[in-house]
C-alpha positions as CSV (number, residue, x, y, z in Angstrom):
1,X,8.6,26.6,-5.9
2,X,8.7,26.3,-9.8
3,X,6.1,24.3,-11.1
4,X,7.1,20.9,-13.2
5,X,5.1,20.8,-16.7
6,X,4.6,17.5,-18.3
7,X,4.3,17.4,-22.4
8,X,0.7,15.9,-23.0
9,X,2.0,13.1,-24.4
10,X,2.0,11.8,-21.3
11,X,-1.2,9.8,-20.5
12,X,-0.9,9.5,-16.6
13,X,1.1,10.0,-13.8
14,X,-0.3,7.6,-10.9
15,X,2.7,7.9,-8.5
16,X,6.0,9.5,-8.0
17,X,8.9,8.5,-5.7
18,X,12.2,9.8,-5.2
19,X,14.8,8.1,-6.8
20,X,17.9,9.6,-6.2
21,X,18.9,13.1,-5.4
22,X,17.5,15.5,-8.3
23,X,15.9,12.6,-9.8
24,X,11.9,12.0,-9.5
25,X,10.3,8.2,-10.6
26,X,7.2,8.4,-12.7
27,X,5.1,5.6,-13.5
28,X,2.3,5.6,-15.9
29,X,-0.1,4.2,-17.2
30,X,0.9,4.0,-20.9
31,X,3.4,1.1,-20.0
32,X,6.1,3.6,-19.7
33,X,8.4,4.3,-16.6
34,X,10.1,8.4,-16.8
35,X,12.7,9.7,-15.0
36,X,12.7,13.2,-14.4
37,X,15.8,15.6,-13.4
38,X,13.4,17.7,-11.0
39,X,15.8,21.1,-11.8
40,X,15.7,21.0,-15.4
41,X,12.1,19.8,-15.8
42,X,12.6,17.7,-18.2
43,X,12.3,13.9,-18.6
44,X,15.9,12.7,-18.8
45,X,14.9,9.1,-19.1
46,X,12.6,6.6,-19.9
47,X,12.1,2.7,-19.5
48,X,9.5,0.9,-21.8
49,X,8.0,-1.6,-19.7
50,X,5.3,-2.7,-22.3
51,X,2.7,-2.9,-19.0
52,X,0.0,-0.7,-18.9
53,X,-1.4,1.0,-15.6
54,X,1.6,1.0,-14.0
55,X,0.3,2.1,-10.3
56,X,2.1,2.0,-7.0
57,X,6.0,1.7,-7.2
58,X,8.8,0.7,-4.4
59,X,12.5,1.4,-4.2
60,X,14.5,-1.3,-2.5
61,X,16.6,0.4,0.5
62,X,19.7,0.5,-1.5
63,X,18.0,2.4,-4.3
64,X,19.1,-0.1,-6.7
65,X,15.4,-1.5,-8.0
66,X,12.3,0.1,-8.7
67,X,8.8,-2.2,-8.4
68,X,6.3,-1.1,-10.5
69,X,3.1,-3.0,-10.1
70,X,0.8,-2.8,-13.7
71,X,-2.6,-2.5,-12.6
72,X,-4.7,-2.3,-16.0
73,X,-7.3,-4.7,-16.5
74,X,-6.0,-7.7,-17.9
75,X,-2.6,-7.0,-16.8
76,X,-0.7,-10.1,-14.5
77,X,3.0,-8.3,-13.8
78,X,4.9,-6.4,-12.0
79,X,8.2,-4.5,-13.6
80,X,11.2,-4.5,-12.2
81,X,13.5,-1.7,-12.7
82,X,17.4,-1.3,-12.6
83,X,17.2,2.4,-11.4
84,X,21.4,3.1,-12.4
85,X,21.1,1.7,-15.7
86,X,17.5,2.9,-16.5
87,X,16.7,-0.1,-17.5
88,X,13.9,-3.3,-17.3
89,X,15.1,-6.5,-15.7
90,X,11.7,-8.1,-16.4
91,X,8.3,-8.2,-16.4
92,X,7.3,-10.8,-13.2
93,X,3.5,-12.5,-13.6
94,X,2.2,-12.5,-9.9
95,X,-1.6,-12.2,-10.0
96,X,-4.9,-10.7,-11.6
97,X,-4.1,-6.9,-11.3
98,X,-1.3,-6.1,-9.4
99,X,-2.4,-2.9,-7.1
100,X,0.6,-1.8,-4.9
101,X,3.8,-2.7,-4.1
102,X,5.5,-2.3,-1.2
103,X,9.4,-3.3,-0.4
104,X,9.8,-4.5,3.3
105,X,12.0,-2.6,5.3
106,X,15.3,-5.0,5.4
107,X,15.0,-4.8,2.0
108,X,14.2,-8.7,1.9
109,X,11.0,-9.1,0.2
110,X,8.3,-7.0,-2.1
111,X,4.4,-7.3,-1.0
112,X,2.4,-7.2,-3.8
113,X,-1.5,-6.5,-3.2
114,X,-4.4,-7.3,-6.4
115,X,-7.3,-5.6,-7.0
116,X,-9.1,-8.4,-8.6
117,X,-9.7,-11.7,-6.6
118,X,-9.2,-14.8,-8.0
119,X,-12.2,-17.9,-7.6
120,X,-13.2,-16.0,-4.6
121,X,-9.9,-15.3,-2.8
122,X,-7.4,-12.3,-1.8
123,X,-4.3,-12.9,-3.8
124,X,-1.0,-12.1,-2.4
125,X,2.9,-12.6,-3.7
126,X,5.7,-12.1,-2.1
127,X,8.6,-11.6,-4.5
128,X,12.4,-12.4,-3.3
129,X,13.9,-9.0,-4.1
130,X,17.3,-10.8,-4.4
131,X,16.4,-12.8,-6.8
132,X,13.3,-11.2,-7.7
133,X,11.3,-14.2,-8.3
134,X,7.8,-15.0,-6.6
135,X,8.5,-16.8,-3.4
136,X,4.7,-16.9,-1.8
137,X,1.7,-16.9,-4.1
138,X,-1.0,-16.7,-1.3
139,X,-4.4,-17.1,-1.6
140,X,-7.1,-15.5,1.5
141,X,-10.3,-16.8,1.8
142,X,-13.1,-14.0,1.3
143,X,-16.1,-15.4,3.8
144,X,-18.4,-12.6,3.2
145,X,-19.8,-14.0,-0.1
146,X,-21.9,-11.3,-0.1
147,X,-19.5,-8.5,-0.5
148,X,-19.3,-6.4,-4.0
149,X,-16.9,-5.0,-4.8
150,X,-13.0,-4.1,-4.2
151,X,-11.7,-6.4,-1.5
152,X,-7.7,-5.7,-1.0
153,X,-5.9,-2.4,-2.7
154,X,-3.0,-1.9,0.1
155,X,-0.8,-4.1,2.3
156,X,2.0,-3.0,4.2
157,X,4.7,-4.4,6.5
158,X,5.5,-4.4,9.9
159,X,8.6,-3.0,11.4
160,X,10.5,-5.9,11.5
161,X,10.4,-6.8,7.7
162,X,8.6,-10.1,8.3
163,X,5.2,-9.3,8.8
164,X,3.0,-8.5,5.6
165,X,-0.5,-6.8,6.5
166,X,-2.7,-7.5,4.1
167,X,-6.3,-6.2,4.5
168,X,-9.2,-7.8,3.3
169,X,-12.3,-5.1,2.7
170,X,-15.1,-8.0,2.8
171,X,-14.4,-9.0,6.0
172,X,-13.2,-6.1,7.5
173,X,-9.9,-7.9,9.0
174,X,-6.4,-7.8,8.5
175,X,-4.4,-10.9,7.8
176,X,-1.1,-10.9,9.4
177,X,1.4,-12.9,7.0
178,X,4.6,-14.2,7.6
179,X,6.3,-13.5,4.5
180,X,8.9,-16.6,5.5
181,X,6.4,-19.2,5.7
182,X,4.3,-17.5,3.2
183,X,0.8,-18.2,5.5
184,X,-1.1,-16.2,7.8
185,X,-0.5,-16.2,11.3
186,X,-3.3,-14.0,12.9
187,X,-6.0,-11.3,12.2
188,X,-6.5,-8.0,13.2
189,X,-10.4,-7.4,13.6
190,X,-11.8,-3.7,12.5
191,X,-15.4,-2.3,12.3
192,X,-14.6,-0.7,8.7
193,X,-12.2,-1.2,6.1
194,X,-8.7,-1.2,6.9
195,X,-6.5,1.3,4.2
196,X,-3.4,1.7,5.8
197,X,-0.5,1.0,8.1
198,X,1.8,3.1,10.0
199,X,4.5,2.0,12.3
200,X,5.2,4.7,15.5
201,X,8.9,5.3,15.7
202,X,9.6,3.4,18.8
203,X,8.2,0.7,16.9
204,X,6.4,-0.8,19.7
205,X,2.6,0.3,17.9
206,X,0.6,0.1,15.0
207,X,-1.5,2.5,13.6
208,X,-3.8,1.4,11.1
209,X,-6.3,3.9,8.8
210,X,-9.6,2.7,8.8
211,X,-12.4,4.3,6.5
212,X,-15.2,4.4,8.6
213,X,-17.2,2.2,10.8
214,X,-19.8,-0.1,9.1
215,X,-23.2,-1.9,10.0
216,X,-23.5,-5.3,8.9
217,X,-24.5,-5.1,5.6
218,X,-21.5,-2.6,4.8
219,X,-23.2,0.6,5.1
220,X,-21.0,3.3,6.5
221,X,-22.5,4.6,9.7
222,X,-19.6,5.8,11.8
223,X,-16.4,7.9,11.9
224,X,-13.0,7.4,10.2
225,X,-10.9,5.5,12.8
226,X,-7.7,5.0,13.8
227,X,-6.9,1.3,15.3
228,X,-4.3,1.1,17.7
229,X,-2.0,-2.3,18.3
230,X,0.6,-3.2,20.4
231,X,3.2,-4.8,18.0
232,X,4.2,-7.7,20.6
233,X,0.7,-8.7,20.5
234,X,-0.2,-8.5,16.8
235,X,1.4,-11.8,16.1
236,X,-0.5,-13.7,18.6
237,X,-3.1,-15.9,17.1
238,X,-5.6,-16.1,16.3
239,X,-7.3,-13.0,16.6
240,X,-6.3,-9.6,18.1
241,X,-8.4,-6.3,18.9
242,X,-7.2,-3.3,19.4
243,X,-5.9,-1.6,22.3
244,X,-7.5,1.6,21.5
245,X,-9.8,3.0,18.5
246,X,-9.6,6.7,17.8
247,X,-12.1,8.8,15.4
248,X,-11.2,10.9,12.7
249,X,-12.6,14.3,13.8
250,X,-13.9,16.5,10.4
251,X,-16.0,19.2,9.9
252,X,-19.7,18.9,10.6
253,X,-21.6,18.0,7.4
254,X,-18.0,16.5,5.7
255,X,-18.2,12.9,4.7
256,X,-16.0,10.4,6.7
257,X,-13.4,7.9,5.1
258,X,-10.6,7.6,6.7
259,X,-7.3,7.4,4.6
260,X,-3.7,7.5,4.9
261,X,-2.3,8.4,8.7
262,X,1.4,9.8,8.8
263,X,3.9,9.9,12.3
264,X,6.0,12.4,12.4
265,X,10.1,11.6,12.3
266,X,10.1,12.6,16.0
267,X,7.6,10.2,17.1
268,X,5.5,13.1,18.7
269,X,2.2,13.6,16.0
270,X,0.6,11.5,13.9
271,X,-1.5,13.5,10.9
272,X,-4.5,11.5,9.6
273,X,-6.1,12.3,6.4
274,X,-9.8,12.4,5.7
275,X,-10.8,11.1,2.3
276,X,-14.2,12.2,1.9
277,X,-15.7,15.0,0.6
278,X,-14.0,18.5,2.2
279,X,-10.9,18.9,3.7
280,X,-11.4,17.0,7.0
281,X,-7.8,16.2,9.2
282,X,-6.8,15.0,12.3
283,X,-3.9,16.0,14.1
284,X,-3.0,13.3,17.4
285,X,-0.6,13.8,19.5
286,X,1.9,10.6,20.9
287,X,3.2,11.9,23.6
């Protein structure tokens, strides 16, 4: 596989994301947007978005808008991209240091997580990807006052393009959002901090990437995990466990943080990655 060299003018490629076939999506983080014809090499075009730190980016299901969310410090917006004409739509304020963003799967809405919180609270939009303006601006209450630290990087959604997940590192919970009504609706309880969200093919469970498990003043002291949820019951308020916890299995003497988990396209194996130090995996079977 031929390698693809960047000119160093480039100051940072965060994230990359298929646009269209032949065509690789750069953001980065000197407020510029690239796209990239992945048989030449060569950047083919490029969309000035003015917003540095551009981080995590999502394409709309019709692969007609790009999402860019800018997370620099001191940076508010999210761009939004028209990916046929290679060109910005608009910069869209939605909070101190937009994180990641994530389109829902009907296409309906874009989740939008911050690193920063604001007077001591999670903040969450949810942009109208119609008519890409912010529908919800939600605001979580952080109970641990205690906590240091970064308290939300991801969300995701759940299957049925409703639910936002939203997980909340201070408290070691998931709020479950109904991106409609723009409020929570229930909690998913963890012993570590949530990272990310899978969806089994079937769609009937959830699978949700937990770093490791923590003692009560946040100290890691357990495995990465893997927190199982039946997706009928995930809704039900106001809190729900999980059905079953499974640990990331490493190498002995390998740090544990749990990280990203991906489900195969059959359904049958789920590969969880280990984010600590080595090169620690779990392979599950869902059969």
């Amino acid at each position: 596989m031929k390698k693809l060299i960047i000119p160093t003018l480039i100051v940072l490629i965060l994230f990359a994301v298929t646009a269209t076939a032949g065509t690789m999506i750069a953001m980065r983080g000197d407020g510029t947007v690239v796209f990239i014809d992945d048989q030449k090499e060569e950047i083919v075009a490029r969309v000035v978005t003015g917003e540095y730190g551009g981080a995590m980016g999502t394409i709309t299901p019709d692969g007609k808008k790009l999402y860019v969310a800018n997370n620099s410090k001191g940076y508010y917006t999210v761009s939004v991209i028209d990916i046929k004409n290679r060109k910005l739509i608009k910069n869209l304020p939605t909070g101190p240091r937009p994180s990641h963003a994530y389109v829902s799967s009907n296409g309906k809405y874009v989740g939008i997580s911050h690193k920063n919180s604001e007077n001591g609270n999670i903040v969450i939009a949810v942009i109208d990807a119609y008519g890409d303006y912010v529908k919800h601006r939600i605001l979580l209450d952080i109970e641990n006052d205690e906590y240091r630290g970064v308290v939300n990087v991801h969300q995701g959604w759940m299957g049925d393009g409703k639910h936002l997940l939203v997980h909340n590192w201070a408290d070691n919970v998931t709020h479950v959002i109904d991106a409609d009504e723009g409020k929570e609706v229930a909690r998913l309880q963890h012993q570590g901090n949530a990272h990310q969200y899978s969806v089994t093919k079937d769609k009937k469970e959830l699978w949700v990437s937990v770093d490791a498990i923590e003692d009560a003043s946040g100290k890691k002291v357990g495995c990465g995990q893997i927190d199982i949820y039946d997706i009928p019951a995930v809704g039900s308020p106001p809190s729900t466990t999980a059905k079953q916890t499974l640990c990331i299995k490493v190498n002995e003497g390998e740090a544990q943080k749990g990280h990203h988990t991906a489900i195969t396209r059959d359904g049958m194996y789920a590969y969880a990655a280990n984010d600590g130090l080595g090169k620690g995996a779990s392979i599950m079977s869902l059969m």
